[in-house]
C-alpha positions in Angstrom: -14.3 12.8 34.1 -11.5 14.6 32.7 -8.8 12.1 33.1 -11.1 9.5 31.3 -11.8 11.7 28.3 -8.5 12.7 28.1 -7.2 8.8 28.2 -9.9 8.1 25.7 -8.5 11.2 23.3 -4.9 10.0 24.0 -5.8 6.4 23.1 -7.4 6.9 19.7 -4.3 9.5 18.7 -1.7 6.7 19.4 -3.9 4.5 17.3 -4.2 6.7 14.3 -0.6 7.8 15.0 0.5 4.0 14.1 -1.6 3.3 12.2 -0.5 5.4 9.3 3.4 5.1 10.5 4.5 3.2 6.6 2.1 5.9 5.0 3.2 8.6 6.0 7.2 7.4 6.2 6.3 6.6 2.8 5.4 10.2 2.0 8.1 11.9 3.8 10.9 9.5 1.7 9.0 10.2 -1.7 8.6 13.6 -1.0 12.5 13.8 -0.9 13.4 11.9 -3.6 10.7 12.4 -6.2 9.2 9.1 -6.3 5.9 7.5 -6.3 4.0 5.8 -3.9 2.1 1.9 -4.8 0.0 0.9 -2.3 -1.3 -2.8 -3.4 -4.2 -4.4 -1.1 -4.3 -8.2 -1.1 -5.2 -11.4 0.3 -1.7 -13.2 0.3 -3.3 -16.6 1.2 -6.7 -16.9 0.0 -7.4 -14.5 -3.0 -5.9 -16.6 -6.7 -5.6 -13.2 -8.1 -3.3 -11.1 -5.3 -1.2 -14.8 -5.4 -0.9 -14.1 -9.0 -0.2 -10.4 -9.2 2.6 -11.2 -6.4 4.4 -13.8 -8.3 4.0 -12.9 -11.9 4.6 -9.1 -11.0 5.9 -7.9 -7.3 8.4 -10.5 -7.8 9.5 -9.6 -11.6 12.8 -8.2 -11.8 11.1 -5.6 -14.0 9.0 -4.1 -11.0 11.6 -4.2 -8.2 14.2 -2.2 -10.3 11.3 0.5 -10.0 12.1 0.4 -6.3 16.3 0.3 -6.7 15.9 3.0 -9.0 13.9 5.5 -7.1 10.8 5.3 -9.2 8.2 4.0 -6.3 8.2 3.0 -2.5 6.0 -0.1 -2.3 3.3 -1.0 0.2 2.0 -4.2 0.4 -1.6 -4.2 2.7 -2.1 -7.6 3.1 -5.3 -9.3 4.7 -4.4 -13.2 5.2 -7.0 -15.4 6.5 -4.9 -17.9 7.9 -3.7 -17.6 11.5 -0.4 -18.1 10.6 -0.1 -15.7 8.6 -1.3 -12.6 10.4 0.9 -9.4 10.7 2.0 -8.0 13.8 -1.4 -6.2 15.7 0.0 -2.8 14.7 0.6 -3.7 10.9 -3.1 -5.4 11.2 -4.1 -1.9 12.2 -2.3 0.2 9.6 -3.2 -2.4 7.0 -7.3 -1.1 8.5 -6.5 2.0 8.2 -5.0 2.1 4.5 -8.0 0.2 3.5 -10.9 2.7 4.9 -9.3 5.7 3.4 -8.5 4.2 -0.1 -9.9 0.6 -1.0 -13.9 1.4 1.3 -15.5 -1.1 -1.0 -12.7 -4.1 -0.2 -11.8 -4.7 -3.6 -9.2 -7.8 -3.8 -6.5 -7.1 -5.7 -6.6 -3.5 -5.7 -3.4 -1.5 -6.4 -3.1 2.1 -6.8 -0.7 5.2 -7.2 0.0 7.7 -5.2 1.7 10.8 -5.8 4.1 12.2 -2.4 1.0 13.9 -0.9 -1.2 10.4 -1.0 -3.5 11.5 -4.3 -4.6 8.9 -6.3 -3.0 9.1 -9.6 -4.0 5.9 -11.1 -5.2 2.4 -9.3 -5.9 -1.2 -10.9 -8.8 -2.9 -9.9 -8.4 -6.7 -10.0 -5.4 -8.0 -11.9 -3.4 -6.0 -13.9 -3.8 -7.6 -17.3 -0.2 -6.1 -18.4 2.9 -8.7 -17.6 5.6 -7.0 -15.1 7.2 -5.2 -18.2 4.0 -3.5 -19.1 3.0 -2.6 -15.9 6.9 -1.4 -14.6 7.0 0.9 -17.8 3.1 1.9 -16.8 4.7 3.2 -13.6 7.4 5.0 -15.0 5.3 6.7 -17.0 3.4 8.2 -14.6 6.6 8.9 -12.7 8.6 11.0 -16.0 4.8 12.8 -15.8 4.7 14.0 -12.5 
């Protein structure tokens, strides 16, 4: 009986152990350099909105100077519905994870900012109406706050 509860309890702790491994890298680079974290939850092949959001802003010049310049470290959660287009089991995991711990109510697209610790400092429910200029200089607000 003990060597099954204790493979059970060893089981579940690799799980949660991965499944958090871009979070919490995330935190530990932040942490050291001062920068932000934006955690975006989408639906890269079905939802019109998360398509928009990526290509009008994710892919703006604007928003991945935020990245070169130390502003925020980007995570994408991404739940495709097409099989081809499925992440790796583990990512599929973490991508579970991030989304019962900060998006419960499966909003789609729902983007939010964390601060090094993982503390919501702002989040955008549905599509930013702000082009990438607006929203990059958003960021950096928060960031020249904090």
């Amino acid at each position: 009986m003990k060597t099954i509860f204790t493979a059970i309890f060893l089981a579940l702790f690799c799980v949660l152990a991965n499944a958090q491994t871009r979070l919490e890298n995330a935190k530990k680079t932040a942490t050291e350099n001062k920068e932000l974290i934006l955690l975006n939850f989408s639906g890269s092949d079905w939802c019109i909105p998360c398509i928009k959001l990526h290509k009008n802003i994710i892919e703006a010049e604007d928003f991945k100077k935020l990245e070169k310049e130390n502003v925020i470290i980007y995570i994408n959660a991404d739940f495709p519905r097409n099989k081809k287009n499925q992440p790796s089991a583990a990512i599929k995991k973490e991508n579970e994870f991030l989304a019962d711990y900060y998006n419960p109510k499966g909003i789609f697209p729902y983007t939010i900012l964390l601060n090094p610790e993982g503390k919501v400092v702002k989040n955008w429910e549905g599509l930013p109406s702000e082009d990438a200029v607006a929203f990059s200089n958003e960021i950096r607000n928060f960031h020249q706050k904090k």
